[in-house]
N, C-alpha and C positions, 0 to 999 in steps of 0.2 A: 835568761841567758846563762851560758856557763859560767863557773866563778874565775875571776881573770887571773891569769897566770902571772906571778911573782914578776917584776922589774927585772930587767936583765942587770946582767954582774957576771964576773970573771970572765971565761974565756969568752962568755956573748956578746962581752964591752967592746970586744976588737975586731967583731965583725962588720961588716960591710955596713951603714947605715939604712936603715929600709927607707923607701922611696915614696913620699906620700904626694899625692895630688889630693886638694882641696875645694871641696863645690858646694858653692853655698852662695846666694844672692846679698844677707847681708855681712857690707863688708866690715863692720863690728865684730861681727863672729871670727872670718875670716882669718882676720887680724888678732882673735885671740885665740884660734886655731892653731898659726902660723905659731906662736910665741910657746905655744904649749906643748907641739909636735920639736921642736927647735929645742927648746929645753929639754927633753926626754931623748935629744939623740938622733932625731928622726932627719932624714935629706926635705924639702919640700922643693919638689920639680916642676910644681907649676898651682896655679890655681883659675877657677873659674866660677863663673856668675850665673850662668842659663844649661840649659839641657843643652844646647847648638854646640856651646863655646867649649864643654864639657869633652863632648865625643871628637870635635876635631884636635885640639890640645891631647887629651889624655892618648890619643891613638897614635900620636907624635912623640909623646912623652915617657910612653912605656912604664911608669911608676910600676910598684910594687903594689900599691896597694892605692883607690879611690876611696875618698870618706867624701858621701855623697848627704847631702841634705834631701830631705825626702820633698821637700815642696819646693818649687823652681818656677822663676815666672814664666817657660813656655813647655814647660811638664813637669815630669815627674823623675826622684830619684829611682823611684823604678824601672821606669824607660831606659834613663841613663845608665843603670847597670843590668840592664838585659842587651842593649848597644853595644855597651863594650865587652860582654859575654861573650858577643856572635862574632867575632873581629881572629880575624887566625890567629894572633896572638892575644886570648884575655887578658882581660884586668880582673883582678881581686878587686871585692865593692864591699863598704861597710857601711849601712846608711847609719846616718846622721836623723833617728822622730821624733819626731813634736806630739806623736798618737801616740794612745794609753799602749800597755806591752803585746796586747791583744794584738790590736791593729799592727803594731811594728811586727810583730813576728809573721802575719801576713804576708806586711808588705816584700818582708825578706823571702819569702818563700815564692812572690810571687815574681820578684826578681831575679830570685837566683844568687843574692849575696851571701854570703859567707856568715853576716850577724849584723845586729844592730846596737844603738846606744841611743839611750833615751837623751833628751837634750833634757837635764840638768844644770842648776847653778853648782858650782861647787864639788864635781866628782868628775874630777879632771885623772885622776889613777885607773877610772874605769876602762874610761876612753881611750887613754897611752896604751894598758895592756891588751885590749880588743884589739888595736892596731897592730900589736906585734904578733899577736897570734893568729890571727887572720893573715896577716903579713905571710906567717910561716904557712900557710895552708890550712888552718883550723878554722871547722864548719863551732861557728860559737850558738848553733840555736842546737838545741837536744832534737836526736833522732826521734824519739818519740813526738815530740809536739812536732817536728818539720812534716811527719808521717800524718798525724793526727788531721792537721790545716789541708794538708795536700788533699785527702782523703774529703773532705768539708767541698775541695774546693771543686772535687770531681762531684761530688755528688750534685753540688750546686749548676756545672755545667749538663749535667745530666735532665732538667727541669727547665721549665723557660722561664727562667730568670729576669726579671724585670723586662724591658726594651730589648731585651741582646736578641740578634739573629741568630739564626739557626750555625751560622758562619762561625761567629764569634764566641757563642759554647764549645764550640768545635777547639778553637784556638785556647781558650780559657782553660781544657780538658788537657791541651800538651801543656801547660803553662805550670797547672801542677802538676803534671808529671817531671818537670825538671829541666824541660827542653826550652831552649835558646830558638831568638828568633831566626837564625839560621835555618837551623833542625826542621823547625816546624814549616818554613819555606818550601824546604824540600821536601818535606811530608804531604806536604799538600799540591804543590807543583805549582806557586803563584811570589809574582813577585814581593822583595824584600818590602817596599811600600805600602801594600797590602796588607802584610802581617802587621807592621807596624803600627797602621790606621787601624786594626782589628785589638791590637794590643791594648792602645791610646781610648779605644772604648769599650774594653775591658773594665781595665781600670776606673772609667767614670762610671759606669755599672755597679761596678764592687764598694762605689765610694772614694775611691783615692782619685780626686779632682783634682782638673788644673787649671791654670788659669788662659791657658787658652791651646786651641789642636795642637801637640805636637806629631810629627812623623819624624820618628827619630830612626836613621838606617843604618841597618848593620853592615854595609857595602863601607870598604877598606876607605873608602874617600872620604867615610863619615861625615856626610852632609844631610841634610831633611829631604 
């Protein structure tokens, strides 16, 4: 990742608080999520437990900015920030991995987030400044590796990749290209559900597992 930008001071102290929303199933973390985003200044407008509770809260909630855990017990943080991607008004997504930086910069690439932060003991400065700058609109993973993965990931839909259908290379193929599930909806001319469920076994393909289907939709109602 990028090297994170200096703690805000003088005339940044007086602006607006940035709006974070919280996802993450345990609620230990949560809780020292909350305490640490609160200290450094941050608003928190809501928090959640599942990919479900995620997309309807956060599309209610409007935050500034999602810090998404990457593993959720009925998906993935990547679902959950390609969901709220495709929503007329996005969310900013910052995952929250447990994967070495390889896999995290993946995962972000394959989401569409903004950057990621390794879960760490102890490196609570990294995380505050990733928030703010992602907050502000900064892409925190380097053009060159975002270019690099993407390029892996076309080539990978280009072969027949383990189980994947013909279908779901297809989709894998907009996915590194950048495109939200929206996009790719209408690229293809098939409903939001569909892409979803092609998403959802994308990712189990690629490795980023979950614990059980989700169909995470990008339709304004944000329901599965």
């Amino acid at each position: 990742m990028e090297t994170p930008a200096a703690p805000r001071g003088g005339e940044q102290a007086s602006a607006a608080p940035i709006r974070v929303f919280i996802v993450t199933d345990h609620e230990l973390v949560r809780q020292g999520l909350r305490e640490l985003f609160e200290d450094e200044g941050f608003e928190i407008v809501g928090e959640g437990s599942s990919a479900a509770e995620a997309i309807r809260s956060a599309a209610l909630l409007q935050p500034d900015i999602a810090v998404l855990d990457d593993r959720l017990p009925d998906g993935t943080g990547i679902e959950v920030c390609r969901a709220l991607r495709s929503r007329t008004d996005p969310v900013t997504c910052l995952l929250l991995s447990g994967y070495d930086e390889d896999r995290a910069a993946r995962a972000t690439v394959l989401g569409g987030a903004s950057g990621y932060v390794l879960k760490q003991v102890g490196d609570n400065t990294e995380l505050a400044n990733a928030v703010r700058r992602a907050a502000r609109g900064t892409i925190l993973i380097r053009p060159a590796l975002r270019e690099r993965i993407a390029e892996r990931l076309k080539a990978a839909a280009a072969t027949s990749l383990g189980t994947m259908t013909t279908r779901e290379r297809e989709v894998l193929f907009f996915m590194a290209t950048g495109m939200t599930n929206r996009q790719i909806e209408q690229k293809l001319i098939l409903p939001g559900q569909v892409i979803a469920g092609c998403v959802s076994s994308v990712l189990e393909g690629l490795g980023f597992a979950r614990s059980k289907p989700a169909y995470i939709s990008s339709d304004d109602e944000g329901l599965f």
